[in-house]
C-alpha positions in Angstrom: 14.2 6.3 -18.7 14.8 3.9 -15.6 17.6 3.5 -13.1 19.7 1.5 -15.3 20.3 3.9 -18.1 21.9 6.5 -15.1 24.5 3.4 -14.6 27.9 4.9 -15.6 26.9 8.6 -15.4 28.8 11.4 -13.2 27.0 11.7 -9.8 24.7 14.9 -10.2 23.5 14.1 -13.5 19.9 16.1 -13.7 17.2 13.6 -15.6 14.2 12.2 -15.3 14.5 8.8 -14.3 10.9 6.9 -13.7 8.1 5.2 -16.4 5.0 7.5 -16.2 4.2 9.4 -19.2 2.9 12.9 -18.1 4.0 15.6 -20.5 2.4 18.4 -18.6 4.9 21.2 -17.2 4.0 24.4 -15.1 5.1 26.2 -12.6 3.0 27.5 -10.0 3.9 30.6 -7.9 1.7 31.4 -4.6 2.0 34.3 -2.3 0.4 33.1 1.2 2.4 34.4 3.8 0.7 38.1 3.2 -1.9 40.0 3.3 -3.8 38.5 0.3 -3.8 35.5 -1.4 -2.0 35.0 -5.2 -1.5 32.2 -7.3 0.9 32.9 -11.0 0.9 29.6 -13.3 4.1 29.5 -15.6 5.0 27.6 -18.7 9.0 28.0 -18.6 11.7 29.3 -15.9 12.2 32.0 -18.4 9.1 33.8 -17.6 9.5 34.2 -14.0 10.7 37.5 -13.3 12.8 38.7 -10.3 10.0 40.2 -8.5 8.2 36.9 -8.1 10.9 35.4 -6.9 11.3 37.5 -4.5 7.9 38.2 -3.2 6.7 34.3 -3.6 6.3 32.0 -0.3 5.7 28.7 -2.3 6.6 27.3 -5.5 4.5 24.0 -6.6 6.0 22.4 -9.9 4.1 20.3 -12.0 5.7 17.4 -13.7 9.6 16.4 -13.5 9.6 14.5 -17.5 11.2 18.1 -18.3 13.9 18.7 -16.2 15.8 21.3 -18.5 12.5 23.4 -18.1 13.5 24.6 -14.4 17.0 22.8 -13.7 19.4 25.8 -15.0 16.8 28.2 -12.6 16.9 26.0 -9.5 20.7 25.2 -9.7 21.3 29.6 -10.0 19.2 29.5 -6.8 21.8 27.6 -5.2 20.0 24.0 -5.1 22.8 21.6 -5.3 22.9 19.4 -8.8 22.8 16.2 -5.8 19.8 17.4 -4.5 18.2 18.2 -8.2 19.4 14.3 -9.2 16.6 13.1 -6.2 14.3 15.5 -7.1 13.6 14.2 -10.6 14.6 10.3 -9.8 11.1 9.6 -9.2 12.8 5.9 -8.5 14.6 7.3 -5.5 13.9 6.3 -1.9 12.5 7.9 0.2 14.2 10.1 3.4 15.0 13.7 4.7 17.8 15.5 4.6 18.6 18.6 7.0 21.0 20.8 4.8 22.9 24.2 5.8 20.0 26.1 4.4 16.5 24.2 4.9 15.1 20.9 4.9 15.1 18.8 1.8 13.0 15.7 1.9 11.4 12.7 -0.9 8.1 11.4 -0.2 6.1 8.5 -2.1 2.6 9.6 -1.4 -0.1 6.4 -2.1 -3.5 6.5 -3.1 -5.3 3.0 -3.1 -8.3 2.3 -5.3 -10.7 0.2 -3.3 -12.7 -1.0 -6.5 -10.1 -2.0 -8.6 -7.7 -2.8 -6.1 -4.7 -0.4 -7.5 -2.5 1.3 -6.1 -1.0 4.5 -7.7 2.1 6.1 -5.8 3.0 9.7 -6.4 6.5 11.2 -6.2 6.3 14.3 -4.1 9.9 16.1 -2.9 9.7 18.9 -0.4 12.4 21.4 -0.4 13.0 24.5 1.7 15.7 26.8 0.3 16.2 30.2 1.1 13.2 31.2 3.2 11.3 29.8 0.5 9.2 26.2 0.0 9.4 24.0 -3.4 7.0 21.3 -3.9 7.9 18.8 -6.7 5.2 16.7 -8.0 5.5 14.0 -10.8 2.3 14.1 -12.2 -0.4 16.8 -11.1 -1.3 18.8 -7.9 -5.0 17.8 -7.1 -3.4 16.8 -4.2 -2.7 19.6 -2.8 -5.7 20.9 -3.9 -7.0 21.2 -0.4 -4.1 22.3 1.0 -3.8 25.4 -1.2 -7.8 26.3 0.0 -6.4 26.4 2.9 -3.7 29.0 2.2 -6.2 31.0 0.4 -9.1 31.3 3.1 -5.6 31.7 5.1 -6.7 29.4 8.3 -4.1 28.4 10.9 -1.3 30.0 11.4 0.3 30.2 7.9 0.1 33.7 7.0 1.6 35.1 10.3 4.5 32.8 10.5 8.1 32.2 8.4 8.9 29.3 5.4 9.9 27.3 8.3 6.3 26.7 9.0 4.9 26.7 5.8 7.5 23.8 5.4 5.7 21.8 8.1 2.0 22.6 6.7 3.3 21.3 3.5 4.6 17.8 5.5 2.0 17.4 7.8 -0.1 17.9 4.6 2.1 14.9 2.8 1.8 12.5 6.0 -2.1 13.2 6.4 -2.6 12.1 2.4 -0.4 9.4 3.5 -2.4 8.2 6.5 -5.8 8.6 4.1 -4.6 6.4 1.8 -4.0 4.0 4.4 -7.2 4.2 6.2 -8.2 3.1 2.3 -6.3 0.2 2.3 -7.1 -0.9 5.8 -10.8 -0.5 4.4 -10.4 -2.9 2.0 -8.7 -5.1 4.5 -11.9 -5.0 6.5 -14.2 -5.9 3.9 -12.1 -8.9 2.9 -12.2 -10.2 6.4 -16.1 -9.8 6.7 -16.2 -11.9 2.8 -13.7 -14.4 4.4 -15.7 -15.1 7.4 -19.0 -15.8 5.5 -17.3 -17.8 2.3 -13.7 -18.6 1.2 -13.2 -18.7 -2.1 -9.9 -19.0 -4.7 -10.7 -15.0 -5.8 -10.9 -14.0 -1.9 -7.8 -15.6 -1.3 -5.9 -14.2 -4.7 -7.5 -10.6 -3.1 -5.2 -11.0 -0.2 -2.0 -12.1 -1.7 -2.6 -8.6 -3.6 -3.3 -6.3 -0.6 -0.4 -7.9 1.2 1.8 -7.5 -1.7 0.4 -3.4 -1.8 1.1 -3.2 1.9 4.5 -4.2 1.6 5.2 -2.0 -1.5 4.0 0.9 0.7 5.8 0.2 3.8 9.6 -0.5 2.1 9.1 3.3 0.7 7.4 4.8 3.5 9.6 3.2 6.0 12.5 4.7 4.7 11.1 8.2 5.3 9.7 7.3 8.6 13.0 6.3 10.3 14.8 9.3 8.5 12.5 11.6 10.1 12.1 10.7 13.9 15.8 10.0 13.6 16.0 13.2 13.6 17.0 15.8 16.9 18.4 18.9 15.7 16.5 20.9 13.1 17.8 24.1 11.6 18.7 26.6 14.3 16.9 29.0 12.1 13.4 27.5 12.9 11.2 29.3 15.3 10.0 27.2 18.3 6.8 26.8 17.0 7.4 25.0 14.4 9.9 22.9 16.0 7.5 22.1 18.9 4.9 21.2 15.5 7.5 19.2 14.1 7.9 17.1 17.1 4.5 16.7 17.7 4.2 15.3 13.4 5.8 12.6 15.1 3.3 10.7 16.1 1.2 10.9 12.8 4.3 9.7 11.6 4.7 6.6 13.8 0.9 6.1 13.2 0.9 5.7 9.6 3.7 3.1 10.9 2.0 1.5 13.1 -0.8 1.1 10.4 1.4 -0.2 7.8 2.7 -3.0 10.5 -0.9 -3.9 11.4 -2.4 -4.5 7.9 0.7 -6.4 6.7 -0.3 -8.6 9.8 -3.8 -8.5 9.1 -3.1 -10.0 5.5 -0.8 -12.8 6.6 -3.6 -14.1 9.3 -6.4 -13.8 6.9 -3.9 -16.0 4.7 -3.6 -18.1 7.6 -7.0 -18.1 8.3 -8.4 -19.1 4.1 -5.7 -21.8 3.7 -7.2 -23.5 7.5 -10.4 -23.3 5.7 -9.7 -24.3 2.7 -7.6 -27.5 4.6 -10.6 -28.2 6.7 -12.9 -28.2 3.7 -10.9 -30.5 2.0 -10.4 -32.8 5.7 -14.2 -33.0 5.2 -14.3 -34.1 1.8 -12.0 -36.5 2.6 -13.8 -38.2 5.3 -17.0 -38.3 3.5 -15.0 -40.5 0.8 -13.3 -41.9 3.6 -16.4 -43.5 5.3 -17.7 -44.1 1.9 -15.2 -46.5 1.2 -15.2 -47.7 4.2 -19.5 -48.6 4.0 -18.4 -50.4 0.9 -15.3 -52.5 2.3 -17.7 -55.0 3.7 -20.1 -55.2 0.8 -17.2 -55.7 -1.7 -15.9 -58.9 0.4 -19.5 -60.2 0.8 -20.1 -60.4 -3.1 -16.1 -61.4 -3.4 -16.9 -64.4 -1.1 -20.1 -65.3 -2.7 -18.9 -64.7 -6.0 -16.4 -67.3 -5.7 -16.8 -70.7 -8.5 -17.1 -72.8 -5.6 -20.3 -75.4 -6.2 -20.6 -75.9 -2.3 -21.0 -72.3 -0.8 -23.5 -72.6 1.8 -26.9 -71.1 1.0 -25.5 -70.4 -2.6 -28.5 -72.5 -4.2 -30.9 -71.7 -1.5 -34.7 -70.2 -2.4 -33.7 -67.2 -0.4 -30.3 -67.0 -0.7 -30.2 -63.6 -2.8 -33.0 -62.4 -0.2 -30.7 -63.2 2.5 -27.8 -62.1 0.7 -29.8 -58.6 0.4 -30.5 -58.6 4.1 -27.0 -59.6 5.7 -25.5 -56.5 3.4 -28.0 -54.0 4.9 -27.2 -55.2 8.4 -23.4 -54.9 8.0 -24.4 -51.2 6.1 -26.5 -50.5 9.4 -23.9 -51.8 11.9 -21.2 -49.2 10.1 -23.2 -46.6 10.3 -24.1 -47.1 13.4 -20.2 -47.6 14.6 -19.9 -44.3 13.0 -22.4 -42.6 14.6 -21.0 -44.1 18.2 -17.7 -43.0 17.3 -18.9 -39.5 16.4 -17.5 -39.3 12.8 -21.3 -38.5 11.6 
């Protein structure tokens, strides 16, 4: 289903909107907050009971093509059907919202693939409800595979601190994956400059139009978040100072990953810049090797024109050595040219 098809619905409508196939559902339930470290995988809403709810600190789903599988549960938690519409709009922009009870925010997460030169961009929403934290992912959670090591061999300060920081571990987690697949692209912006500085070619150039055009796709989405978020001052009155003092400091990774977007859109348009100057003076050359080709052959061509003419009294015409001398004044105009071309520096 895409945007279109939602035209004419009620606001709050709860379906999948987006194009990626991925009929994979489960529901993952992880206690990391505590003492020791459990993970529960479900199939349906159905089977989680009321003790896991209660005893869970984070709640990763996997795959939004099935909304009915855990809409009806989230919506008797309390998520609003608003907030349930963004979370499985995979289409939707990006930003963060600060609501009465948490922090609900939609992240496009990239991950560039330097051989193929593809970019893949993974709907992630982060929602903190009721002292507890909901990941959303549209396709699968490898990429918080990491993350969730780091829960289980409990480093930082995770298990001795509330939802509110296990929010921001989750975010700082989202902006990092962010900034590595950034680092990615700007590698492959490197090794295009090194290629463009030995040889320009048509394929080199076609390269850039296509990291420029990934760049942008990237910064339109992540812009979006990036202004929502350090447009933000006030964070729930319910966070500890910790994790507001965290949250503040998140800010600069955030304006990083901007600044990084901002320099390799640059980047591309002066490499652009750089093969079509190239390519121009390449072609500038070409032109003045014709150029002074013809211009070798100007001469010649009104020698043999004059002596070409049907005219019985051309001097030297019937000479004994009038081809010999014809031979020799055309290699001395030839020599003089070249010679006004070497004086003038064009050689």
């Amino acid at each position: 289903m895409n945007s279109f098809d939602k035209i004419g619905k009620a606001p709050g409508t709860v379906e999948y909107v987006g194009y990626k196939d991925f009929n994979l559902f489960q529901i993952n339930s992880i206690q990391c907050q505590r003492k020791e470290y459990s993970q529960k995988s479900f199939k349906t809403s159905d089977a989680i009971s009321r003790e896991d709810q209660k005893n869970t600190d984070l709640w990763i789903v996997q795959g939004l093509q099935k909304p009915e599988l855990i809409s009806k549960y989230l919506h008797d938690l309390g998520v609003e059907n608003l907030t349930l519409e963004d979370i499985f709009n995979t289409l939707h922009r990006p930003k963060l919202d600060v609501l009465e009870e948490g922090v609900f925010c939609v992240l496009k997460i990239p991950s560039f693939d330097q051989k193929a030169v593809k970019l893949e961009i993974e709907h992630v929403c982060v929602l903190l409800h009721q002292g507890q934290v909901w990941i959303f992912c549209e396709q699968t959670v490898d990429n918080f595979k990491v993350l969730l090591d780091r829960f289980r061999a409990q480093k930082g300060n995770v298990p001795k601190t509330g939802p509110d920081y296990l929010f921001y571990a989750v975010l700082d987690f989202c902006i990092d994956q962010t900034l590595k697949g950034l680092l990615s692209l700007e590698d492959s912006t490197d090794e295009l400059e090194l290629q463009l500085l030995q040889d320009v070619q048509t394929a080199s150039i076609q390269e850039i139009f296509e990291l420029k055009s990934i760049s942008l796709k990237i910064k339109r989405r992540y812009s979006m978040f990036a202004n929502a978020f350090l447009a933000i001052k006030d964070w729930p009155v319910n966070f500890e100072e910790m994790t507001t003092t965290h949250l503040r400091d998140l800010r600069d990774q955030v304006q990083l990953c901007q600044s990084k977007l901002d320099s390799i859109s640059d980047r591309c348009a002066y490499l652009i810049e750089f093969a079509n100057l190239v390519l121009s003076n390449r072609t500038n050359d070409i032109m003045r090797i014709l150029t002074m080709i013809a211009t070798i052959f100007i001469p010649l061509g009104f020698l043999a024109g004059v002596f070409g003419m049907n005219f019985d009294m051309i001097p030297g015409l019937k000479h004994p050595w009038g081809f010999e001398g014809f031979i020799a004044l055309s290699t001395l105009t030839t020599l003089i040219t070249l010679a006004m071309f070497r004086h003038w520096k064009w050689l």
